[in-house]
C-alpha positions as CSV (number, residue, x, y, z in Angstrom):
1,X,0.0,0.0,0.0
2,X,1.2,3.4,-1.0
3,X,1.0,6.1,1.0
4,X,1.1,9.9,0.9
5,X,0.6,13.3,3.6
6,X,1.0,17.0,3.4
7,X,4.5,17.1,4.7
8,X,4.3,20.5,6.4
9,X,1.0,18.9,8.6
10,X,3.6,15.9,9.5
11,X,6.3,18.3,10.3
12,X,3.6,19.8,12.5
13,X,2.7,16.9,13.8
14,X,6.1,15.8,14.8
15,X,6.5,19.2,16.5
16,X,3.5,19.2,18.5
17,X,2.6,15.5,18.9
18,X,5.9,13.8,19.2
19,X,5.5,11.6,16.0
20,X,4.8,12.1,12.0
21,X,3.0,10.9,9.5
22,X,5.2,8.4,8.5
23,X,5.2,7.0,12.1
24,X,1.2,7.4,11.6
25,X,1.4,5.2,8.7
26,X,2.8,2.4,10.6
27,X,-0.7,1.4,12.3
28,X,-2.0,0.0,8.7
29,X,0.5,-2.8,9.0
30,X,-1.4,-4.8,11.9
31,X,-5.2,-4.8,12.8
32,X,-7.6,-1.9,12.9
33,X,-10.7,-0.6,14.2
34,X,-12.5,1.1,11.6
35,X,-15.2,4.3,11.7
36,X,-16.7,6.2,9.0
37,X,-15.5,10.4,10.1
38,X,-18.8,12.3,9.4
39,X,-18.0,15.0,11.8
40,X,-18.5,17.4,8.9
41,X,-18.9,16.9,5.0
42,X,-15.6,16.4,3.7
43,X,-16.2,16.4,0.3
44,X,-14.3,12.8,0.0
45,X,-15.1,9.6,2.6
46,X,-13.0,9.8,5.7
47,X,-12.1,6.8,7.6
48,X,-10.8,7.0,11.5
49,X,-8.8,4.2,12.7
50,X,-7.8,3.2,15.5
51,X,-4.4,1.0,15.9
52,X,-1.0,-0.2,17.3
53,X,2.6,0.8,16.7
54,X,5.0,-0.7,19.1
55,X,3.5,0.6,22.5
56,X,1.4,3.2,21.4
57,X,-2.6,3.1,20.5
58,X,-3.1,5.5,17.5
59,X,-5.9,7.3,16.1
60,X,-5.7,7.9,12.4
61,X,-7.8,10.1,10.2
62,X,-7.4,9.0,6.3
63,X,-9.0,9.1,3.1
64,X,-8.4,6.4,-0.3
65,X,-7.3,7.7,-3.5
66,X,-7.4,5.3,-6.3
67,X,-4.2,3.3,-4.4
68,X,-3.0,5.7,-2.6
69,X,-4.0,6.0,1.6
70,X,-3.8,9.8,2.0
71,X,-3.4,10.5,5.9
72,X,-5.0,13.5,6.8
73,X,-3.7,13.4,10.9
74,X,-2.9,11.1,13.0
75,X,-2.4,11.5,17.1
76,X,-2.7,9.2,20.8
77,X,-5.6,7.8,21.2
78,X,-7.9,9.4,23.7
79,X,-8.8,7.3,26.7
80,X,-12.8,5.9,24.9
81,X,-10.8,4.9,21.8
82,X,-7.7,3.2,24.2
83,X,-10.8,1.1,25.7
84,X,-12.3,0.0,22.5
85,X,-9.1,-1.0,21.1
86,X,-8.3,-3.1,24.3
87,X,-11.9,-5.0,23.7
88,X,-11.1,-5.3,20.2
89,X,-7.8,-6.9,20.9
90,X,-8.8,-8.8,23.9
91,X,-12.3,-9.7,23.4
């Protein structure tokens, strides 16, 4: 799977969250919790997932372009979407 970001929001992100995009992208290589984002109308569909990399749960904003996964922001989970990943993983 391909993947492309703005680089300055990464930079940003990297700045202010401790991690970029191409950290981010790193979730997509294990399993995933999956939710429709229709906070707002996008103009495209958004997906928010919810994974692991190393020690860290991860919540993932993204959007598919022909074969291309465009991430759109990525940061820690919040302490509801830690939960529902630890019933997702341990059931």
């Amino acid at each position: 799977m391909e993947f492309e970001w703005d680089d300055a929001k990464s930079e940003h992100n990297l700045r202010h969250r401790k991690f970029g995009f191409d950290y981010a992208a790193l979730v997509f290589a294990g399993p995933t919790i999956d939710t429709p984002d229709q906070r707002h109308a996008y103009g495209e569909p958004r997906i928010l997932t919810i994974g692991a990399v190393g020690n860290d749960i991860l919540a993932v904003v993204y959007t598919d372009r022909d074969d291309i996964r465009r991430i759109i922001s990525a940061r820690k989970a919040n302490r509801k979407e830690r939960r529902q990943w630890q019933s997702f993983v341990n059931p």
